[in-house]
N, C-alpha and C positions, 0 to 999 in steps of 0.2 A: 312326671310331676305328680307329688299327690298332695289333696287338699283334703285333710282329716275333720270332719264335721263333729265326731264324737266317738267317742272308743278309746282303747289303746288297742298297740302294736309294735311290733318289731321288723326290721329289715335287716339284711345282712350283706352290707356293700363294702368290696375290698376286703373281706373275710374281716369286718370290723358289726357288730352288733348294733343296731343304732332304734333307740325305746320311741315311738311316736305315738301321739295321744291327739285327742279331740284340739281342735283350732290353730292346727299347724300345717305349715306349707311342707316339703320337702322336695329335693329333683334326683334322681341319678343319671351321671349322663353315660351317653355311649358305649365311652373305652373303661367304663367301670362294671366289676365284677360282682354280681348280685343275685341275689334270692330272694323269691319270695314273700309279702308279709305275713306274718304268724299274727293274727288278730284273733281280739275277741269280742266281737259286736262292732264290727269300725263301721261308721259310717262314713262318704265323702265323695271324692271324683279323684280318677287315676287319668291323666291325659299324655300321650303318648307322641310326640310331635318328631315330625322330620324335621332333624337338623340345620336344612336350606332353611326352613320356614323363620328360622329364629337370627336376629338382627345382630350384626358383630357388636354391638352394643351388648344387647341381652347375651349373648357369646360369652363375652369379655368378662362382665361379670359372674356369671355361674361358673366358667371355669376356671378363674383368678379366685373362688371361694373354696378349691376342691381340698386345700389339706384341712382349711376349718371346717367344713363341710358339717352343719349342722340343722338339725331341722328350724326351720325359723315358726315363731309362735305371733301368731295375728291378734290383733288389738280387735276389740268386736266389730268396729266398723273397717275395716279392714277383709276378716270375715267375711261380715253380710253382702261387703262390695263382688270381695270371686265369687261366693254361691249366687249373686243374682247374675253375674255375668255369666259362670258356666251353666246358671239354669237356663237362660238367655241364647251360648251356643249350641247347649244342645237340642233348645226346641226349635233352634233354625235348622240342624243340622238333620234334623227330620221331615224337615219341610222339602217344599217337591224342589228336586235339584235340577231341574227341567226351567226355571228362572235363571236369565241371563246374566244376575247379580248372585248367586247363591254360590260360589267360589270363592267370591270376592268379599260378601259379607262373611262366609265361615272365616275366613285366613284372618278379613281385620276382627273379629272380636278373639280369634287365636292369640293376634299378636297382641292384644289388648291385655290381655291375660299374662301374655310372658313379661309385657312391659312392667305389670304389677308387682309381680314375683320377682324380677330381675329388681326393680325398685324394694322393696323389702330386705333384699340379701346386700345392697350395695352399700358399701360403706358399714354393714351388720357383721360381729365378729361373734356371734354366738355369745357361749362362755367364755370367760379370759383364757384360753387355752395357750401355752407354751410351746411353739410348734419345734419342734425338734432338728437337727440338719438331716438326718434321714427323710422325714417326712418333706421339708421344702425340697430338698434334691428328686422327691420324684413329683413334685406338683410340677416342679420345673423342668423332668423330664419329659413327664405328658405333655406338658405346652409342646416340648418342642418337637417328641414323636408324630404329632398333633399337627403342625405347621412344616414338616423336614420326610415326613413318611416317605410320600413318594420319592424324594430326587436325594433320598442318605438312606443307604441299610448298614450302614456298619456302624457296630455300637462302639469301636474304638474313639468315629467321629464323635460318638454322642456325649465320650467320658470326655473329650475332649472340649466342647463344647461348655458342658458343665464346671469344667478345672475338675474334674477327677482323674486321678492316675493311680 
């Protein structure tokens, strides 16, 4: 996840270029293929979460977003909300972790965090973007890579699965 405070910048996920600027959210997950940000003065917070950590709720949504997948831009209190929450986890996350509760505080103001981002992208379509049948055949194939990995390797099942022949 990143929360751009101020700057621009560039990523490059799925071999697609994607422009981010000051007061925007973004996520990449996983099973997507990415590079680096090319920035120039960005400021903000990169947080990096195991995927357990995150709710088939917040699941559902980031990765039912992936062919529109676009940076979401924050309204100012919206903003001020994550920077005082991630300034919030990280100055717990510095604190002695030698307290009984310092697990349990870190993961809820994590998940706190995801709930907000997942709430921002849900039901948000970006730009009016025209998603193409290529493009939904493979948001649809990663769902199902995704949930089929283990117990299907053959990709015949998977054209299958999709109505492709």
């Amino acid at each position: 996840f990143f929360v751009l405070e101020d700057g621009v910048g560039s990523v490059v996920i799925d071999f697609n270029k994607v422009q981010l600027s000051g007061g925007m959210l973004y996520y990449i997950l996983p099973t997507q293929v990415h590079h680096r940000i090319l920035s120039e003065e960005v400021g903000g917070w990169y947080i990096a979460v195991d995927t357990s950590l995150i709710s088939p709720q917040c699941r559902k949504v980031f990765e039912g977003q992936l062919f529109l997948q676009q940076p979401y831009t924050f309204n100012d209190t919206q903003l001020r909300q994550c920077q005082n929450l991630l300034s919030l986890l990280l100055e717990k996350y510095h604190e002695d972790d030698n307290d009984p509760f310092y697990a349990t505080t870190i993961h809820a103001l994590l998940k706190s965090f995801l709930n907000i981002a997942a709430g921002c992208y849900n039901g948000y379509s970006g730009t009016n973007l025209k998603v193409s049948r290529p493009a939904q055949l493979t948001s649809q194939f990663k769902s199902l890579l995704v949930a089929e990995l283990r117990s299907n390797k053959s990709p015949a099942d998977y054209a299958s699965m999709l109505n492709v022949f």
